[in-house]
C-alpha positions, 0 to 999 in steps of 0.5 A: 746785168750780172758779169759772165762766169769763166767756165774751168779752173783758175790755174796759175803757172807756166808749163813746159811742153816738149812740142812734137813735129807735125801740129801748131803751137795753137793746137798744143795750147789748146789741148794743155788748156783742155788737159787742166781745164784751165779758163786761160792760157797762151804760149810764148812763141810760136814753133812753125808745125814741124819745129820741135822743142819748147812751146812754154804755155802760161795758164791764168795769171802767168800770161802777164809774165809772157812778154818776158819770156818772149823777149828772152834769148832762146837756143835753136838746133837745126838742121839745113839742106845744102844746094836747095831753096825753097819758096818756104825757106824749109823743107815743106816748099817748092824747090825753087833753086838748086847749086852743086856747089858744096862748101867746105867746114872752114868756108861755112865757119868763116860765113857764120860771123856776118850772121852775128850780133845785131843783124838786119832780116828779111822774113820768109815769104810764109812768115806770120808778118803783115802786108797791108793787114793780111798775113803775108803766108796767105798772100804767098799760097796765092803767088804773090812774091812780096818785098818784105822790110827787114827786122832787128834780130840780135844773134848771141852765137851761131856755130856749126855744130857738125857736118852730118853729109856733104848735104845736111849741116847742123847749126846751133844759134842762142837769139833774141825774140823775132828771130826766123830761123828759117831766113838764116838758113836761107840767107847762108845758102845765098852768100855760100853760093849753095842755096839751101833751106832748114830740114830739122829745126829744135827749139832747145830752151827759152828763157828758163824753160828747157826741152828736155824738162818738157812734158811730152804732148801726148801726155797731156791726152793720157793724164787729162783732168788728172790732179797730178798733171799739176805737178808739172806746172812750174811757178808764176814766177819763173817767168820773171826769172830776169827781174828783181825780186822785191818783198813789200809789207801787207800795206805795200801788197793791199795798195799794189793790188789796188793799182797804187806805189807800195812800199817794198824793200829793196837793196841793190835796185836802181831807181826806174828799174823794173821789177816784181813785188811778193808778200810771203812768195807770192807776187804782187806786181810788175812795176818800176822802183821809186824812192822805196816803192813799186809803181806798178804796171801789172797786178797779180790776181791770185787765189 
């Protein structure tokens, strides 16, 4: 039985989209695989429907490479309402509890601190985590108020970046992967005394990847099936932006892309560390470095 063939364009690289509020992070990937006419693409990270900012879509063989864009910091900037929570934890919910308590600049900067480093949180109630194999947001749209275990999430920096009325502050925060903006705002307002919830939110950059270098989504639409959409296609190597480079001989690259070591050449690496193998500047493999070869544990299948 002769195998299926893939219907659309082998496409290979990482694209930037500047995502606009108001659509899901799947339906701009989706539209981004139509605009190419790509055979396969997905995001690293997802942005809820009235987040804005970077959606980094992966086309082809750069999926390989989206584990390390989603374990890469990311900057946010938000905006939060004070003296409301809400049962999303963002401006699209049900006001469930609301203060006239409005801190002070000195007060909120002194809270900020406990929300730094490694923190234990508590995902929202509409949040994409599972509760006994069920997504817990459908549970929540029936309801259902649920206690949900908490999560690792390394904070780098939280800052209150301006103080816009007595009721909106803005905050910026650099975070590992996992992180909910959202239970941050929600978690501040609790220990303020205040409540509050996130109005804005803007994913600024991601790993490499900025906002303000995206394509606009409703450039996708205009340029559709146009060649020059391609020149806003960045490398499949961006994605490896914080591993080590390795370059291999032609009998290194033929062995890794077999699954077997190659040998590469290699300076400064440290035995069992991860790393990417090129031959002439296209990559051959993810692996881990051992005594002069790449052991590998992704392959690139390029051409």
């Amino acid at each position: 039985m002769m195998a299926r063939r893939k219907s659309g364009r082998a496409v290979h690289g990482w694209l930037v989209v500047d995502k606009p509020a108001g659509i899901t992070s799947n339906a701009v990937v989706n539209k981004a695989k139509w605009a190419f006419k790509a055979q396969k693409a997905g995001h690293a990270g997802t942005l809820d429907p009235e987040a804005t900012g970077v959606l980094a879509i992966a086309f082809g063989e750069a999926t390989k490479t989206v584990p390390y864009i989603t374990d890469a910091l990311k900057a946010y900037r938000f905006t939060v309402k004070l003296g409301e929570a809400t049962n999303t934890d963002d401006a699209e919910g049900e006001v469930i509890k609301t203060s006239d308590l409005r801190p002070d600049a000195e007060a909120i900067r002194a809270e900020l601190t406990q929300f730094v480093g490694d923190i234990q949180q508590v995902p929202p109630q509409f949040s994409a985590v599972k509760v006994d194999g069920e997504r817990a947001y459908k549970r929540a749209r029936s309801g259902e108020e649920m206690v949900l275990k908490s999560r690792d999430l390394f904070v780098e920096s939280l800052e209150l970046a301006e103080i816009t009325d007595k009721d909106h502050i803005v905050l910026e925060m650099i975070c590992g992967k996992g992180g909910y903006v959202r239970s941050i705002a929600r978690d501040l307002g609790e220990t303020l005394g205040c409540y509050a919830h996130v109005k804005t939110l803007r994913r600024v950059w991601s790993g490499p990847f900025e906002a303000s270098e995206g394509i606009k989504f409703e450039t996708l639409d205009e340029m559709a099936g146009d060649p020059a959409l391609d020149d806003f296609l960045l490398p499949l190597e961006t994605g490896l932006h914080d591993l080590p480079e390795l370059h291999c001989t032609p009998e290194g690259a033929a062995k890794l892309r077999n699954g077997n070591p190659g040998m590469v050449i290699a300076s400064d690496v440290d035995y069992g560390e991860e790393c990417w193998a090129s031959l002439d500047g296209t990559p051959v493999a993810i692996g881990v470095y051992k005594a002069g070869e790449l052991h590998p544990a992704r392959v690139f299948v390029l051409g």
